[in-house]
Each structure stands twice: as structure tokens, then as C-alpha cells.
C-alpha positions in Angstrom: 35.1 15.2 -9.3 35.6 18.2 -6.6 31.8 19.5 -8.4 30.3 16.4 -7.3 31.4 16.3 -3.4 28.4 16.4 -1.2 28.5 18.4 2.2 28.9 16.7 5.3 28.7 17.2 9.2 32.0 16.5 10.6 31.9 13.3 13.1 31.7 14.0 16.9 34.8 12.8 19.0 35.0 9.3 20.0 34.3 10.3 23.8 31.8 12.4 23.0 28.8 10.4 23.6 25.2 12.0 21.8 23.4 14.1 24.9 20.2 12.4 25.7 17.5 15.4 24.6 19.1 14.8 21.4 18.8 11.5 20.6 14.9 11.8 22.3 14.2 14.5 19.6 15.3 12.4 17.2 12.6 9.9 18.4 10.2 12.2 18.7 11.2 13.1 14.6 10.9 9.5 13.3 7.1 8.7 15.0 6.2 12.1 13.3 8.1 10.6 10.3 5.3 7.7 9.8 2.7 9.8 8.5 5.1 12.7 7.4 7.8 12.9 4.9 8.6 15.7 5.9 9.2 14.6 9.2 10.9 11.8 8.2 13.3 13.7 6.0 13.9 15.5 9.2 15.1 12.8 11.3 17.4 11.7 8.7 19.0 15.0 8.5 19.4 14.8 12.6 20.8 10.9 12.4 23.2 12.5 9.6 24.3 14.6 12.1 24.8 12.4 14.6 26.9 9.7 12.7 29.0 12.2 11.0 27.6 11.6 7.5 27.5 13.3 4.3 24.1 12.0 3.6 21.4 9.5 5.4 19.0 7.4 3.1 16.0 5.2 3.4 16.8 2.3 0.9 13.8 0.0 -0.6 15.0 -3.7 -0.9 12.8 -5.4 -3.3 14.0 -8.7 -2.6 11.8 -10.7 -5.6 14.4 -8.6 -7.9 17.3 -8.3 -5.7 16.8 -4.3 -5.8 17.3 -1.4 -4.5 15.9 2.0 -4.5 16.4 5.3 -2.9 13.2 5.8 -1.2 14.0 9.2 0.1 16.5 10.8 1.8 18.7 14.1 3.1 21.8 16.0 2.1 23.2 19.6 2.3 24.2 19.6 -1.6 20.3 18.9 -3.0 21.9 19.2 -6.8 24.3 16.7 -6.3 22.2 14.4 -4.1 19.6 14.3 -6.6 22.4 13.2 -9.3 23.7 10.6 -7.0 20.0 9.1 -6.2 19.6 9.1 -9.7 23.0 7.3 -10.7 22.3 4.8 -8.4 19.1 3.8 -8.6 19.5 3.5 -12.5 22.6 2.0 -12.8 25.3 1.4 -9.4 22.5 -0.3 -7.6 22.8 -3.2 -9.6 26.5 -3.6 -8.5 26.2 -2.4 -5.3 28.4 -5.2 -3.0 26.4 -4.9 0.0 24.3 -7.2 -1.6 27.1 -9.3 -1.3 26.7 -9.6 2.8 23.0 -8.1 3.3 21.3 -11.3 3.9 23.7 -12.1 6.2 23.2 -9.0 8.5 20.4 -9.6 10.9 17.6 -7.4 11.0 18.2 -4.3 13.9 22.3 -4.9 13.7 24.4 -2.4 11.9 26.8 -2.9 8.5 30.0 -1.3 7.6 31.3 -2.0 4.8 34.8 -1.8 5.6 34.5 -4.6 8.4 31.7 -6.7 6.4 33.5 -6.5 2.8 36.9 -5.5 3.7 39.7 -3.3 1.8 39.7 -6.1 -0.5 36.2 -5.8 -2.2 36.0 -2.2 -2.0 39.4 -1.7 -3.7 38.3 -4.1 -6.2 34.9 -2.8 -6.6 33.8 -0.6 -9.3 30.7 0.6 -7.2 33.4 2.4 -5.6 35.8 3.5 -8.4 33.5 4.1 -10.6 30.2 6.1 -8.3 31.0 6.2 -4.7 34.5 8.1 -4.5 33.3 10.2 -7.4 31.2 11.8 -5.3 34.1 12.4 -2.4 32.3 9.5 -0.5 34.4 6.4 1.5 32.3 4.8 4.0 28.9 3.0 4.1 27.0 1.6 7.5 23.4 0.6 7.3 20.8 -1.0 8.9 18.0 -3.5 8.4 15.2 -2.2 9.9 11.4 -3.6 8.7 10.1 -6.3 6.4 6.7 -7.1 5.0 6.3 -10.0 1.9 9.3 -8.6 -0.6 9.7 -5.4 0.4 12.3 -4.4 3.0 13.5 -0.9 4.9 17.2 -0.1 5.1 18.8 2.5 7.1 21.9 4.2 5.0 24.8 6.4 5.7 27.6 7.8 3.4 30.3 9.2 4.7 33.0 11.7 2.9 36.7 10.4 2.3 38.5 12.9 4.4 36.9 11.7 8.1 37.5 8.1 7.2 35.7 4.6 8.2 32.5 5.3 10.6 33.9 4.6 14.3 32.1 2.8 17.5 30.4 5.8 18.6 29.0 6.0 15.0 27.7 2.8 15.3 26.6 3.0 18.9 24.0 5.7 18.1 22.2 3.6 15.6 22.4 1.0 18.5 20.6 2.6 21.3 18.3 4.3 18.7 17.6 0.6 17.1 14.4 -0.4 18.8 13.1 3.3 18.2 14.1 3.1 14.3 12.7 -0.5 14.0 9.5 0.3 15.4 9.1 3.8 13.1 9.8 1.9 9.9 7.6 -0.7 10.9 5.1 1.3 10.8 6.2 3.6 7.7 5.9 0.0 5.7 2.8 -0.5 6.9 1.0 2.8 6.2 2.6 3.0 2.7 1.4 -0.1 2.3 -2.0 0.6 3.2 -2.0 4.1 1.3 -1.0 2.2 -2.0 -4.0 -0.6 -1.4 -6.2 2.8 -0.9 -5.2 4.3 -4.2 -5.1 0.8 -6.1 -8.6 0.2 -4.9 -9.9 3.7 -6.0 -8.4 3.1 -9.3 -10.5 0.1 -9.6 -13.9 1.3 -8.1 -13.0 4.3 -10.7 -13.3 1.7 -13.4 -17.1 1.5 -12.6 -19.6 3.2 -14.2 -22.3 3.2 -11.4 -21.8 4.4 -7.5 -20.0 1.9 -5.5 -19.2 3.3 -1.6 -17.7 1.5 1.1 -19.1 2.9 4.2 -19.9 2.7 7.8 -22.7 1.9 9.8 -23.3 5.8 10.4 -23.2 5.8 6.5 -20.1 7.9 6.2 -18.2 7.0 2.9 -14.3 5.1 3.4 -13.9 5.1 -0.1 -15.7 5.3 -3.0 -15.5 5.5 -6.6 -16.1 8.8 -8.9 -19.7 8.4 -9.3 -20.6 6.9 -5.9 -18.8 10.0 -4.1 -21.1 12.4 -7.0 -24.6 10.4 -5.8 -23.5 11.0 -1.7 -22.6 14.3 -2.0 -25.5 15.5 -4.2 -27.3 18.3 -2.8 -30.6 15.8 -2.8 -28.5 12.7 -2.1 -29.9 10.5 0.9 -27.1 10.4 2.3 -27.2 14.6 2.6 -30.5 15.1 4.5 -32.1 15.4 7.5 -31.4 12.6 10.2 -35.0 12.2 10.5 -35.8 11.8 7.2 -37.6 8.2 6.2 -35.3 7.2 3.2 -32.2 8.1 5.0 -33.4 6.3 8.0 -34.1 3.4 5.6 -31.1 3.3 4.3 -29.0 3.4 7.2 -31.3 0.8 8.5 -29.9 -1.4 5.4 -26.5 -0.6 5.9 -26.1 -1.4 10.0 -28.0 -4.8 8.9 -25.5 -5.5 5.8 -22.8 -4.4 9.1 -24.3 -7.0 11.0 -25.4 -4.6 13.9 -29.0 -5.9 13.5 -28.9 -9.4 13.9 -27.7 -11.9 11.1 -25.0 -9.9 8.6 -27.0 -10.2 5.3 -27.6 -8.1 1.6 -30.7 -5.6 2.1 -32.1 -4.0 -0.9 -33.8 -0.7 -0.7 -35.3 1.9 -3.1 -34.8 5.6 -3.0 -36.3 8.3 -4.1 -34.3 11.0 -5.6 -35.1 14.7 -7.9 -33.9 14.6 -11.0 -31.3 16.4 -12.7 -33.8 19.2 -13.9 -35.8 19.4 -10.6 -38.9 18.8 -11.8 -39.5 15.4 -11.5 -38.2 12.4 -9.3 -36.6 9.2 -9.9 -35.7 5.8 -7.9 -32.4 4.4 -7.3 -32.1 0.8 -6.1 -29.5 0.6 -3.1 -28.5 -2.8 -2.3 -25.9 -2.7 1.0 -23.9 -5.7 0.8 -21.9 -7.4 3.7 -17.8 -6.9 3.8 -16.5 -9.6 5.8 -13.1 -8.8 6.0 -12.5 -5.3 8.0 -9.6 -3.0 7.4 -6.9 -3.4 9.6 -6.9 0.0 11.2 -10.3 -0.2 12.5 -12.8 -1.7 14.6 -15.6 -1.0 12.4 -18.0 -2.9 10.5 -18.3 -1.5 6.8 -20.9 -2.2 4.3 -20.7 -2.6 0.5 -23.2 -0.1 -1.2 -24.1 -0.4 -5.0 -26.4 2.0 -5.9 -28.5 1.4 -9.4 -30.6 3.2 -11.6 -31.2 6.3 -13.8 -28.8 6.9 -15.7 -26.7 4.1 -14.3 -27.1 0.5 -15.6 -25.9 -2.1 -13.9 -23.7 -4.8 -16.1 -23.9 -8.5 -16.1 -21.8 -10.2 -13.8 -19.7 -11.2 -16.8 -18.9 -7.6 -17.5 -18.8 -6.8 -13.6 -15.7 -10.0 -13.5 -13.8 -8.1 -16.7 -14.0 -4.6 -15.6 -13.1 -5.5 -11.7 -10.9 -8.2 -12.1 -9.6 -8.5 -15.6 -11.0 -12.1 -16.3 -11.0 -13.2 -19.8 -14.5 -14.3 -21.4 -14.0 -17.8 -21.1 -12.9 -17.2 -17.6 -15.6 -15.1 -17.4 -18.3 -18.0 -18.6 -16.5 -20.5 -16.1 -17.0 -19.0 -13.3 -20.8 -17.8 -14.1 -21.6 -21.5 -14.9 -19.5 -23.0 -11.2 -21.6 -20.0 -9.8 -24.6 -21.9 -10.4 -23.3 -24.8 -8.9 -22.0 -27.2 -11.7 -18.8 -29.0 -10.7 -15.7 -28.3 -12.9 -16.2 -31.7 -14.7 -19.6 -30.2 -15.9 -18.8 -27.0 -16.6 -16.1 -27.8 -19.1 -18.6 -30.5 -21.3 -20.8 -27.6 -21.0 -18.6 -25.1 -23.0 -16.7 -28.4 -24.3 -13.4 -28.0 -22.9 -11.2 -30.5 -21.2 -11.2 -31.0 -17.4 -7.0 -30.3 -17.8 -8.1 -27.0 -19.3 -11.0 -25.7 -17.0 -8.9 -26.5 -14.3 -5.8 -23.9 -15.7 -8.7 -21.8 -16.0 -9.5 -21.8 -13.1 -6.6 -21.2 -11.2 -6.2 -18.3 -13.2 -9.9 -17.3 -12.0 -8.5 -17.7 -8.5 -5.4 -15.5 -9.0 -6.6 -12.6 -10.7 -9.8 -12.3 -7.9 -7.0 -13.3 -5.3 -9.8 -16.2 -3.5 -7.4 -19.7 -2.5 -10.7 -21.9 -2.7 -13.7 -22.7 -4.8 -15.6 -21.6 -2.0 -14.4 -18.7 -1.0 -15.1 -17.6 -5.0 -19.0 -18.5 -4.8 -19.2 -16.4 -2.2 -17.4 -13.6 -3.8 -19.4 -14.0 -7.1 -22.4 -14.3 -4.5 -21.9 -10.3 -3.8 -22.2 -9.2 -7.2 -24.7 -11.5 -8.7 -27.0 -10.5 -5.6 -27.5 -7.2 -7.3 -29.5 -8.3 -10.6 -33.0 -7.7 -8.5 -32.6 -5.2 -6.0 -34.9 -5.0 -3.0 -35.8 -8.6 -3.6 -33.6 -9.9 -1.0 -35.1 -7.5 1.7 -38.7 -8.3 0.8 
């Protein structure tokens, strides 16, 4: 359909050779692009230019479903772009051929489709027939650029009928970009990963009805949930006044030690004083800072765990703490209280009078849904919560 063609830059001469300042911009466009969409649009619209292409994409290859999805990308016709993003990430992704040869393209190599599927295929093809000419496109060349677990980038280019099959000087532009493009999307995985495991575990401190702030030995909040980032930033809160102020100085004093800055990382419990609501009168909250032995990737820091309880919060059992953090059904929920206090599987099933067989299935379900490998490694994670039934007793 002539309405559907999508704009494209016509392809440089084959001895015409990319000048150096702009293939260095183009560098300079993709390490922006980590952090930036924006930027990374950008260097997609330059590589466009470059290759000679209608349009540039960055493709998302799901490989536990065998899927792809346009993750983002550029063209000059944004109407019909958005219409072919759509079709194809619906429908003509499911028949896309590429997936035909992907696997065996090596990462930081280039594809074209009409030397890796041939005239044959994409005759045959109705990814072709059917989607890609409908939109006035011929040629596809991509690359495999970054892989973490399932999840895969790759590099995309369409190009229009009338200039043909991409040509070496297409392809050597991807090439002497290649390290510079692996390395970006490298790193464009990583920090989307890391922004979804952010917003994931935001949604589940949310679920929380008490303050719950992971934070630094200074005592600056990385991330909390709704009512944990209410109690820091209250205009009383400990956390808001003066550096020599005795509670805040306490508390910090628990949170360093919970960081393991002094001496032996351990749970300290301290009590705070706070105004109340009205003003009139004062209340105590119960902090208990609790140890985080994993750190996040992106830092050198030590981070703390704090759980802050009292008026109006009340802090549930660990039973409800193991359903509204982690999903665990209640007889889940009793087996892991009753290992917890130490009774081997064998016992803990004649104590709710279940089968070994069956503790054990529940069990392994305990282990995926808290994401622990060992027995071990979930006392000690039940260790953090239950810790938190007697504040300031551990410090004492």
C-alpha cells in the first residue's frame, strides 16, 4: 500500500566510507542512550542514517517463548511506524523467519536476510507478502548484541524496496561500531533490569502496612515503602533533625552496627520518641535496623534493613509477614514457622499430620516463591522478620 511506505535515508555510495566524527558521535549517542531513551532513540535515528535504512529498531528476544518485541525504535513516518510496531509485535512476529537462523548468528556478527535465508524463503515467506513489502520494505540486517537469563538485545534495520539488499559498506558500519553497540546494550539490559527489580520491590514493600526503609549507614533512604518514606520525611521524624540530636544519633548508631561498620553485623533495636499527630503529646516507635547481607550491585555500600513499629502501626505475625511478602499459602505458611523453630521436615509434617512426600512439595514451593536454594539460607531469612516480635530486646 503506497499509504503505508515509511521514509527512508537513501544509502551512501559503496566507496563512501562513514567520516570518523560521525561514527564517534554516534558513540558518544549510544553511552547517553543507557540512561536515556531519548538518547538512545537518537543513535538509532543516526545508525538509520548510516546504513541507509527506512527505520532502525531495538528488538527484545524473549527466548523462554521464542519472542520478539519492539522495544523501541526510530522512523521519519511516526504514524506508520507505530502501525508497523504494532502489526508486528501482535501478529508477524510469530512468523518472522529470522528465527529460522538467529541462534545460529553469533553474538556481535551481522544478519542479512537475503544471504542467511535466501530468495528462496523470503519469496516463500508470508512475513514478507503478507507485512514487510506492505509497508514498501525489502531488506533486513540485524545484530545480536547483549544477553542476560532469557532476555536478549537485537539490533534491526529495514530497508525500502527501491535501494535493494543492504551492501558491505552497510554492514561494515555496524562492524567497526560492534564493540561500541555491544558494550551500550550491555549496559541498557542491565539498568532496565535493575530499574524493573526497583519498581517490583517497591510494589512489594507498598504491600506493607508499617514503614519499611532500606538505607545507608548515613541513614539516607534507597528505597522504601509508602509509609516508611511518610515516617522519614515527617516534619518530627528522626531521621529530619538536628545531627546532634540523641535519638537521631541513636539511631544511626543502630543502623552503621546492622551495616556492620561497628564491629560484628548484627539486629539492633531502638526506641524513639516521636509528637503525635495533634502535637500535644508524644509517642514511641520501636526501630529495629536489621542486617542486608547481599549489597546492590551498583554500590559499594553497606545498607541496613529498618522496620519501624508502633502507633498506629502494628506489626503482623510472621505468618501474615510470609503471605503479604511472599505469597505463601497458610500451610506453607505453618511449615516454615514450625522448621523455623528448628523441627526437621519429618517432624514438622506429624506435627500438622501430613506426609513427608507432601511437606517436602511444600517445601520446595516455600523455597521458590522466597527465591532461598537451601533450608538454611531460609532460617536465616525467616530469622530477619521473626527478630522483630520484641524490639529493643536484641540490643539490650
Amino acid at each position: 500500500m503506497p499509504g503505508h511506505r515509511l521514509a527512508a535515508h537513501p544509502p551512501a555510495g559503496d566507496d563512501a566510507p562513514p567520516r570518523a566524527a560521525d561514527l564517534l558521535d554516534i558513540v558518544s549517542l549510544l553511552y547517553e542512550g543507557v540512561t536515556s531513551a531519548a538518547g538512545w532513540r537518537h543513535a538509532l535515528a543516526r545508525l538509520a542514517h548510516e546504513t541507509g535504512s527506512a527505520q532502525a529498531h531495538l528488538l527484545v528476544w524473549d527466548h523462554d517463548g521464542n519472542r520478539f518485541r519492539i522495544s523501541e525504535g526510530f522512523c521519519e513516518d511516526a504514524d506508520a511506524h507505530a502501525r508497523f510496531m504494532g502489526e508486528y509485535n501482535a501478529e508477524f512476529q510469530t512468523i518472522d523467519p529470522s528465527k529460522l537462523v538467529a541462534d545460529r548468528v553469533a553474538l556481535g556478527t551481522v544478519y542479512q536476510d537475503h544471504r542467511n535465508l535466501g530468495a528462496f524463503v523470503i519469496d516463500k515467506s508470508p512475513f514478507y507478502g503478507d507485512f514487510f513489502h506492505r509497508y514498501g520494505l525489502h531488506a533486513n540486517m540485524a545484530s545480536r548484541l547483549a544477553r542476560r537469563g532469557d532476555i536478549e538485545y537485537v539490533l534491526s534495520f529495514q530497508r525500502e524496496r527501491l535501494h535493494g539488499n543492504y551492501r558491505p559498506r552497510d554492514e561494515a558500519v555496524l562492524l567497526e561500531l560492534m564493540p561500541h553497540l555491544v558494550r551500550a546494550a550491555q549496559l541498557r539490559l542491565a539498568f532496565s533490569q535493575l530499574e524493573d527489580q526497583v519498581q517490583l520491590s517497591a510494589a512489594v514493600l507498598d504491600r506493607l502496612s508499617f514503614p519499611v526503609l532500606v538505607v545507608a549507614p548515613s541513614g539516607e533512604p534507597v528505597l522504601s515503602n509508602a509509609e516508611g518514606r511518610a515516617w522519614a520525611e515527617a516534619p518530627d521524624g528522626v531521621l529530619r533533625r538536628s545531627a546532634a540530636s540523641p535519638e537521631r544519633l541513636q539511631l544511626l548508631k543502630a543502623i552503621r552496627t546492622a551495616c556492620g561498620l561497628l564491629g560484628r553485623r548484627r539486629s539492633v533495636g531502638v526506641s524513639l520518641r516521636r509528637r503525635t499527630g495533634t502535637g500535644t503529646g508524644t509517642t514511641t516507635d520501636h526501630a529495629l535496623a536489621i542486617p542486608l547481607q547481599d549489597r546492590i550491585a551498583t554500590s559499594d555500600k553497606a545498607l541496613a534493613l529498618l522496620v519501624v513499629q508502633g502507633a498506629p502501626w502494628r506489626m503482623p505475625d510472621l505468618a501474615s509477614l510470609l503471605r503479604d511478602l511472599f505469597g505463601l499459602s497458610p500451610a506453607e505458611s505453618r511449615l516454615a514457622r514450625l522448621l523455623f523453630e528448628d523441627l526437621s521436615v519429618q517432624e514438622a509434617a506429624d506435627r500438622v499430620g501430613v506426609s513427608v512426600a507432601t511437606a517436602r512439595t511444600q517445601l520446595k514451593a516455600i523455597f521458590a516463591k522466597t527465591q532461598v536454594g537451601r533450608q538454611s539460607e531460609l532460617i536465616r531469612l525467616l530469622s530477619r522478620f521473626a527478630v522483630v516480635d520484641a524490639p529493643g530486646e536484641r540490643d539490650r
